[in-house]
GUMARTI-859889 format. One line per 3 residues: number of its first residue (from 1); for each residue x, z, y of N, C-alpha, C. Coordinates in steps of 0.1 Angstrom, whole numbers, plus 5000, padded with zeros to 4 digits. Layout:
N
NUM) X,Z,Y,X,Z,Y,X,Z,Y | ...;
//
This chain:
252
1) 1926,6767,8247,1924,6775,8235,1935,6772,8225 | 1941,6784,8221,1951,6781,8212,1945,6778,8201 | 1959,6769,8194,1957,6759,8183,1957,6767,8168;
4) 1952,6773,8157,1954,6779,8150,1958,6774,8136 | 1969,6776,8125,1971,6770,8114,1978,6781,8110 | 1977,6783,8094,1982,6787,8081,1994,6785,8076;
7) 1999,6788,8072,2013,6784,8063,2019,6798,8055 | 2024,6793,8043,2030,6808,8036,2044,6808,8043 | 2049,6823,8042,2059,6824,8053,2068,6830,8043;
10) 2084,6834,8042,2088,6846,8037,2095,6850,8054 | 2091,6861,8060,2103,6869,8067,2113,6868,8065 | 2124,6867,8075,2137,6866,8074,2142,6878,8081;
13) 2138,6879,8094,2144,6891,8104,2135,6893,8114 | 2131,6910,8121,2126,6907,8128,2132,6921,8140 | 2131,6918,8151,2131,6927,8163,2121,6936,8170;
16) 2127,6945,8173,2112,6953,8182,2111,6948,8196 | 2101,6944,8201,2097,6941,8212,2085,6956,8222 | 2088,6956,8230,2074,6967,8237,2078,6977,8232;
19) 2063,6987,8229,2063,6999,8222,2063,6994,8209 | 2051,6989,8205,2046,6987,8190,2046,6974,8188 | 2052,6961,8191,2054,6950,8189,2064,6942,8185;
22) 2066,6934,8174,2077,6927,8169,2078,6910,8172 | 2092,6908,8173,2093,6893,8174,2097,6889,8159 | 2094,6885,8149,2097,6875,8137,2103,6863,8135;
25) 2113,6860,8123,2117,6846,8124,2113,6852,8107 | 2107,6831,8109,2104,6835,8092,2108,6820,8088 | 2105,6819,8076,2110,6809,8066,2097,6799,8061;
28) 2093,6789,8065,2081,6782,8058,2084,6769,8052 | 2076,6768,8042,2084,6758,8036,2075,6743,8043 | 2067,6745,8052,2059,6734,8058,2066,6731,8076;
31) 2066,6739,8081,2076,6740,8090,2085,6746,8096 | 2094,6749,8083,2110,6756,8082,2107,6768,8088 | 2115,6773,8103,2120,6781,8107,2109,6785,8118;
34) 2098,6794,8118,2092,6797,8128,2093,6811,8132 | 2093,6811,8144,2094,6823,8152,2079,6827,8156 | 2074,6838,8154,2060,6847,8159,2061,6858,8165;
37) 2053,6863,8178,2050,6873,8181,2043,6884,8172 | 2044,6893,8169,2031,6899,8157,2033,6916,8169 | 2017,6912,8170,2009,6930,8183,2007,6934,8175;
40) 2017,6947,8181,2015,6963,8170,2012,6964,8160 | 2027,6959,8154,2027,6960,8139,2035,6969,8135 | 2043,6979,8144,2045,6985,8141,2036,7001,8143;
43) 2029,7000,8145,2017,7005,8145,2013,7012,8127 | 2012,7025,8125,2017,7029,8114,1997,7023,8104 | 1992,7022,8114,1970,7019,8108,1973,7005,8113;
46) 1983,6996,8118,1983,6984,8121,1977,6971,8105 | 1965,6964,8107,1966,6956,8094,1972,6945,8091 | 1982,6942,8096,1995,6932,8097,2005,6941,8095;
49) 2009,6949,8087,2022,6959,8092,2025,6955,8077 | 2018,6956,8067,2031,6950,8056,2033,6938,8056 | 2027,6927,8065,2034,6916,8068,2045,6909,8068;
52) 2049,6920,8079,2061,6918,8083,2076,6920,8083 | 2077,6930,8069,2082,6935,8060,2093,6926,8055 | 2105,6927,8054,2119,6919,8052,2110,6914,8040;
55) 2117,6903,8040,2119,6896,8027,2102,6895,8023 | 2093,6895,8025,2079,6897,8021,2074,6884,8021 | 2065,6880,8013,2063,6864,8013,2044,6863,8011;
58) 2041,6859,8026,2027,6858,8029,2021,6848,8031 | 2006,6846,8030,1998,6835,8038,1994,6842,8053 | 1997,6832,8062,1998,6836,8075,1991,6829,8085;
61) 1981,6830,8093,1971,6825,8100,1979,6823,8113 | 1984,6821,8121,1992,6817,8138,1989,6813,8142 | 1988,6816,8156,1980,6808,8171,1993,6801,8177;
64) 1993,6789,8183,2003,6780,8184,2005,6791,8199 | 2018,6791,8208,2015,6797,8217,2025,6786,8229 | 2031,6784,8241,2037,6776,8249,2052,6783,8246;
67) 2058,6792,8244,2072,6796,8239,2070,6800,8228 | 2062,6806,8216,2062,6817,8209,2054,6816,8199 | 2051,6813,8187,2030,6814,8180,2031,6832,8179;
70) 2016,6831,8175,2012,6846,8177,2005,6850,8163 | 2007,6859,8157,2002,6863,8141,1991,6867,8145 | 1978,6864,8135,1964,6872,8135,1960,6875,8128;
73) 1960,6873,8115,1962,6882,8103,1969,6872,8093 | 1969,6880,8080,1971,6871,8069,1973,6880,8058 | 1976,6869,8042,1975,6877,8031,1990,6880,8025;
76) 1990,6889,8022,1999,6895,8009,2004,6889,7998 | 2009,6878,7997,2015,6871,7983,2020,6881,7976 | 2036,6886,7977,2045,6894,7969,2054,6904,7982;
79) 2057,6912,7978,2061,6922,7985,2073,6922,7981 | 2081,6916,7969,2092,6921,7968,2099,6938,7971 | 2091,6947,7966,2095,6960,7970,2105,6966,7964;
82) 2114,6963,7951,2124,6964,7943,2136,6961,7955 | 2134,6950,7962,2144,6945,7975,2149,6955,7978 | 2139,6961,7988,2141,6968,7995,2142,6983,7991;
85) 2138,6988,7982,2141,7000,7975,2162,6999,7971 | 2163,6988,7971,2181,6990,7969,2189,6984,7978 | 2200,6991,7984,2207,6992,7994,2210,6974,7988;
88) 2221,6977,7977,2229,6965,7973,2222,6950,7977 | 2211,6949,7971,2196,6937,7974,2196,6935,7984 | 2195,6942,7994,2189,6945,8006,2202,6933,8016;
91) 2214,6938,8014,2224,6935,8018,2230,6918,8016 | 2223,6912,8001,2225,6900,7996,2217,6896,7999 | 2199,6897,8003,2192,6890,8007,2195,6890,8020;
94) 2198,6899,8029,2201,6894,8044,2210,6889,8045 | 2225,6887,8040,2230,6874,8043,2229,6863,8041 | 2218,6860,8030,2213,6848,8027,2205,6842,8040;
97) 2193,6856,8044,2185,6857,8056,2196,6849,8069 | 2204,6857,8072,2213,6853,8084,2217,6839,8079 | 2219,6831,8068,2224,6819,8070,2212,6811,8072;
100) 2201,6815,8066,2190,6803,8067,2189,6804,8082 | 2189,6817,8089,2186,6816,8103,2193,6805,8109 | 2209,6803,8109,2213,6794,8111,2209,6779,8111;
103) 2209,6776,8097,2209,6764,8097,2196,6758,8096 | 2180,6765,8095,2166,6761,8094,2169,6756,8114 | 2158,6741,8112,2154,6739,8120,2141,6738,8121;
106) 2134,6743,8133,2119,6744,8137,2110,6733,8134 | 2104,6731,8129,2091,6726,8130,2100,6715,8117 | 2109,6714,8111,2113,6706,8102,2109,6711,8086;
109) 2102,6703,8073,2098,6712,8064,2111,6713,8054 | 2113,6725,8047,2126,6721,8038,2119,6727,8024 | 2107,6720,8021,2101,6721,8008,2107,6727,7994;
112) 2121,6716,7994,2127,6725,7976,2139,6736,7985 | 2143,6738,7994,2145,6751,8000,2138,6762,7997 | 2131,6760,8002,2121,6771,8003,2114,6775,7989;
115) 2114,6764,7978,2112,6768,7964,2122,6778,7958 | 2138,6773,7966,2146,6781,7958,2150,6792,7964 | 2146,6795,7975,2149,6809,7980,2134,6820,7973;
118) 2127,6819,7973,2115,6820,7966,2119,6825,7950 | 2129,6813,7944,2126,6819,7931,2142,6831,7932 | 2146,6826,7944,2164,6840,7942,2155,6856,7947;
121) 2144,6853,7958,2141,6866,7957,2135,6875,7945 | 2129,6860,7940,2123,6866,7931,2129,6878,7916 | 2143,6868,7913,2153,6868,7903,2163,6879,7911;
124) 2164,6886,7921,2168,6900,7926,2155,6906,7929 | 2146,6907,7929,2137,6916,7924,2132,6922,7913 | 2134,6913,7902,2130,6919,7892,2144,6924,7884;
127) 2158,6918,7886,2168,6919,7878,2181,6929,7891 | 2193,6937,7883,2197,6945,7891,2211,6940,7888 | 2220,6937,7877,2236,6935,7876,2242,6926,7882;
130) 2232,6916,7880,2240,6899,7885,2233,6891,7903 | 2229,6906,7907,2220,6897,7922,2230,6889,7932 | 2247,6894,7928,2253,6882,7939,2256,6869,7930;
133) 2252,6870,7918,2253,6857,7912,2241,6847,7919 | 2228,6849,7916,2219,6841,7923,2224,6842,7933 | 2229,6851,7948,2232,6845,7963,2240,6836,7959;
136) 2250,6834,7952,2260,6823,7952,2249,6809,7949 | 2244,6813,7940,2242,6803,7932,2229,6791,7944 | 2219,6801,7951,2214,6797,7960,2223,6791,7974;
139) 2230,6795,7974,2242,6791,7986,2248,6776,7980 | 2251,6775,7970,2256,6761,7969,2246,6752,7966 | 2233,6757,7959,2224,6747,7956,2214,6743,7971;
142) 2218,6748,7981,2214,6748,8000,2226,6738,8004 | 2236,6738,8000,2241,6726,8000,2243,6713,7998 | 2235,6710,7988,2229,6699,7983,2212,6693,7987;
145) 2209,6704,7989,2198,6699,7996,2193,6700,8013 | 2204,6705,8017,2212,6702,8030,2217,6690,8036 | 2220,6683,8028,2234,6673,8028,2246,6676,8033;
148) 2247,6688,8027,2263,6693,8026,2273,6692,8015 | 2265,6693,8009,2276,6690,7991,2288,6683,7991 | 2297,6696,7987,2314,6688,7994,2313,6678,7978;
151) 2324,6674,7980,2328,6661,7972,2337,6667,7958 | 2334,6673,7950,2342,6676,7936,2348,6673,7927 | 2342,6654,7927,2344,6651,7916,2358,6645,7913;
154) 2369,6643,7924,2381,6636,7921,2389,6638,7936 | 2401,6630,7941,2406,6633,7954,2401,6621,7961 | 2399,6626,7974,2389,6620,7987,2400,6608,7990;
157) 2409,6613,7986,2420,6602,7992,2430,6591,7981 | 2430,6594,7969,2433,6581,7962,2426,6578,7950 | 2413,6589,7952,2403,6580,7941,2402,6589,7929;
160) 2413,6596,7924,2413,6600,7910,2406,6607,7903 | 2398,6607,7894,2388,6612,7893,2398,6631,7888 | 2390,6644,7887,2391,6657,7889,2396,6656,7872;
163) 2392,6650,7865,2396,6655,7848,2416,6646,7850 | 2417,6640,7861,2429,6633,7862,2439,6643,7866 | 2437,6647,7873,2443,6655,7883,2450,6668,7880;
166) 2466,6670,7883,2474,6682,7874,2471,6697,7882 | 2468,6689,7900,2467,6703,7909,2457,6699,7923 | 2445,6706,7924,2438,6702,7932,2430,6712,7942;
169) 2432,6710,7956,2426,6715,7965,2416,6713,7972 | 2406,6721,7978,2394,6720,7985,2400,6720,8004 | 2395,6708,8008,2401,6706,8022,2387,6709,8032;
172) 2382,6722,8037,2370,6720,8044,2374,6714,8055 | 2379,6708,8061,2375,6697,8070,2373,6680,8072 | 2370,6681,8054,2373,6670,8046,2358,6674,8036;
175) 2355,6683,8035,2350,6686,8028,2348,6680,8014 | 2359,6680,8004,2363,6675,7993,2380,6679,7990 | 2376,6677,7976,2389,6679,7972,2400,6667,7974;
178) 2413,6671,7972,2423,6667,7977,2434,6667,7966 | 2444,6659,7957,2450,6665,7949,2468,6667,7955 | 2475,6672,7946,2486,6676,7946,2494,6665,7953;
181) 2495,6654,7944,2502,6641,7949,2501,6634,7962 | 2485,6638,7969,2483,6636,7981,2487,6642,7992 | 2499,6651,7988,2508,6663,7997,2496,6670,8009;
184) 2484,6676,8000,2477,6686,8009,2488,6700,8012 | 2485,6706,8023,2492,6716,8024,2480,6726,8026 | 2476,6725,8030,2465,6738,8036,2451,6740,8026;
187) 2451,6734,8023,2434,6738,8013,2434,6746,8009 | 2423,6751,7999,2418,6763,7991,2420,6757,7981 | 2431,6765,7970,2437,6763,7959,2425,6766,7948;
190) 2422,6750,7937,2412,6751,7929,2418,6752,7914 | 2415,6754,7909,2420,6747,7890,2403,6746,7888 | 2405,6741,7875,2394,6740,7865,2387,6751,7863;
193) 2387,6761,7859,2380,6772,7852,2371,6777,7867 | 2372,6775,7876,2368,6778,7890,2360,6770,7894 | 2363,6755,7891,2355,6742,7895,2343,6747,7884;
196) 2347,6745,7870,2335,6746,7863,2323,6758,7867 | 2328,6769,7871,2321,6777,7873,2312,6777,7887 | 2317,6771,7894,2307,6766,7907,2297,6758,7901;
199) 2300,6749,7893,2290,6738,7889,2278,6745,7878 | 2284,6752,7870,2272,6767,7861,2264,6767,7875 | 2269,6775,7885,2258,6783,7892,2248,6776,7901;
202) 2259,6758,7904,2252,6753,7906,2234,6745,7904 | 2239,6746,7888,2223,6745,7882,2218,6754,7873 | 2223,6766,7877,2217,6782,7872,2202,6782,7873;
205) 2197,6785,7861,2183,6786,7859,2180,6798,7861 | 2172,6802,7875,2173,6817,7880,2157,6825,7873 | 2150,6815,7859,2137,6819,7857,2144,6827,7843;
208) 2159,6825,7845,2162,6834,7828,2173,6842,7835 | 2179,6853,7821,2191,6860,7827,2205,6856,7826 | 2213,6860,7835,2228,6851,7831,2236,6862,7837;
211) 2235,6876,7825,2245,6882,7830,2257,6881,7825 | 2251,6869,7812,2272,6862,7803,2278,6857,7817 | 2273,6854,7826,2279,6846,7838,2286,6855,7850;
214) 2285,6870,7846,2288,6879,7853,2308,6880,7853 | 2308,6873,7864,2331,6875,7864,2333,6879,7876 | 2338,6889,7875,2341,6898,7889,2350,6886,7897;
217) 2361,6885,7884,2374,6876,7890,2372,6861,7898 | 2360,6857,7889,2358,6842,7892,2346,6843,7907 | 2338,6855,7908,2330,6858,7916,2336,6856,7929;
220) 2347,6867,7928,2352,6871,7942,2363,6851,7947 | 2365,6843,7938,2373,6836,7940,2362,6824,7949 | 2353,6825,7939,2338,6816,7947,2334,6821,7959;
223) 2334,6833,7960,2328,6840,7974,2338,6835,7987 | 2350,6833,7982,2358,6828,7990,2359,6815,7995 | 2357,6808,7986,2356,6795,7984,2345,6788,7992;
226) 2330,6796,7991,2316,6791,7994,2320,6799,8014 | 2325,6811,8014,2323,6814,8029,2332,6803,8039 | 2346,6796,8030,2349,6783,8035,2338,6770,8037;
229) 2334,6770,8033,2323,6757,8033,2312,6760,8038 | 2309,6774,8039,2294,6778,8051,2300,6778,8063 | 2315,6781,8067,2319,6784,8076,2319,6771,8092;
232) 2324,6758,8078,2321,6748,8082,2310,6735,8085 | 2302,6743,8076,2289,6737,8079,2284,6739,8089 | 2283,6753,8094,2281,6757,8105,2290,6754,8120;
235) 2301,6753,8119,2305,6745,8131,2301,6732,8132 | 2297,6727,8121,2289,6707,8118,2278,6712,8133 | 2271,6723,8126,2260,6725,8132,2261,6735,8149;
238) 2271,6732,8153,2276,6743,8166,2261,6757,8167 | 2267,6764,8150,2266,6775,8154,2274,6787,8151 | 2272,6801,8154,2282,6810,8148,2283,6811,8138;
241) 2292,6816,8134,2298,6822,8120,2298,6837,8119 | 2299,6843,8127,2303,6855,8131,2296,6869,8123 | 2284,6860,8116,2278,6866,8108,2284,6868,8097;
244) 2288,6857,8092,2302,6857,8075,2305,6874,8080 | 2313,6874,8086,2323,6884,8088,2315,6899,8086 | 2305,6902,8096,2299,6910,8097,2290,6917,8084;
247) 2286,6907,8076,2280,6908,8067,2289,6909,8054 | 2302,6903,8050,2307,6902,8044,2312,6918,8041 | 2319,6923,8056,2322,6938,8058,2311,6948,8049;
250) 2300,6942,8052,2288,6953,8047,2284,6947,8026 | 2288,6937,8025,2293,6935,8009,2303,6942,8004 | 2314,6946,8011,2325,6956,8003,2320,6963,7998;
//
């Protein structure tokens, strides 16, 4: 007899299987990354079908299965339907989707993860100017509670602390900065006004608005910056990247 248990889920991605059958990867904050079978839910009278709905955040009843658990019903938290009504949203929450895919491991819980993906859906559903501010801002604060958090505060290699420092680079294979005098050649070229602004979003309060925080210039310089250090985290973790790219194309 299969084993049955509850957990709130948010959807991440899901595939068609059969005629009317989907495979699910979802997000739980009790045991991370679970994959479910859910029968005919694409089924248009199916009572699981808004379930399963991108980005939707449910209480969810599962039958443990030997490859697979299996959905049998559950309830409707938030629907997030602003999401998905806009292309733009749509686009920032799935790359976020595609990285957690990566880096969630099964049956492991990631509690204040899963608080803060929770509150970035939340804060692109109700708000529309600044939604790749919150992805940034959730992407480096997944870093920290990852244990990825590169090293910012000075150079990795003679100590100095960052207010010291005339010229400083980000070395992802080092993950930390590096200064001038330490004859880096290859890093991602940082100043101050760039550093500070990573550290804003890194403790951006996503329950208020921050469209003063809205900088095309400093945006696109962080987007750069953060797809170096996911890029690497993810080889930490031997998995692909190949998503950055793919996804990034569909951000232009």
């Amino acid at each position: 007899m299969r084993k049955h248990y509850t957990t709130k889920a948010i959807i991440l991605q899901g595939r068609n299987f059969g005629e009317s059958d989907k495979i699910m990867v979802a997000f739980t904050k009790e045991r991370g990354r679970v994959d479910f079978y859910a029968r005919g839910v694409r089924k248009m009278k199916s009572k699981n079908r808004a379930l399963v709905q991108p980005f939707t955040y449910s209480d969810l009843d599962l039958s443990e299965g030997k490859n697979m658990d299996y959905l049998n019903q559950g309830v409707l938290i938030e629907s997030f339907a602003n999401i998905r009504s806009d292309f733009d949203k749509i686009i920032e929450c799935s790359y976020l989707a595609e990285y957690l895919i990566q880096v969630l491991h099964p049956q492991d819980p990631y509690v204040e993860l899963c608080y803060q993906f929770l509150l970035t859906l939340n804060y692109m559903d109700k708000r529309k100017p600044e939604t790749n501010i919150a992805t940034m801002s959730f992407l480096i604060k997944s870093f920290g509670i990852l244990g990825y958090a590169p090293l910012l505060d000075g150079c990795a290699r003679c100590g100095k602390p960052v207010e010291k420092l005339h010229s400083y680079s980000y070395v992802a294979s080092e993950g930390s900065l590096v200064c001038g005098d330490c004859g880096i050649q290859d890093g991602f070229k940082l100043d101050n006004q760039l550093l500070e602004y990573y550290r804003k979003l890194e403790y951006l309060d996503l329950k208020e608005d921050n469209n003063q925080l809205q900088d095309k210039v400093l945006l696109m310089k962080l987007e750069a910056l953060i797809e170096l250090m996911m890029t690497q985290i993810l080889e930490r973790e031997h998995k692909s990247s190949a998503f950055l790219k793919k996804i990034k194309k569909m951000r232009i």
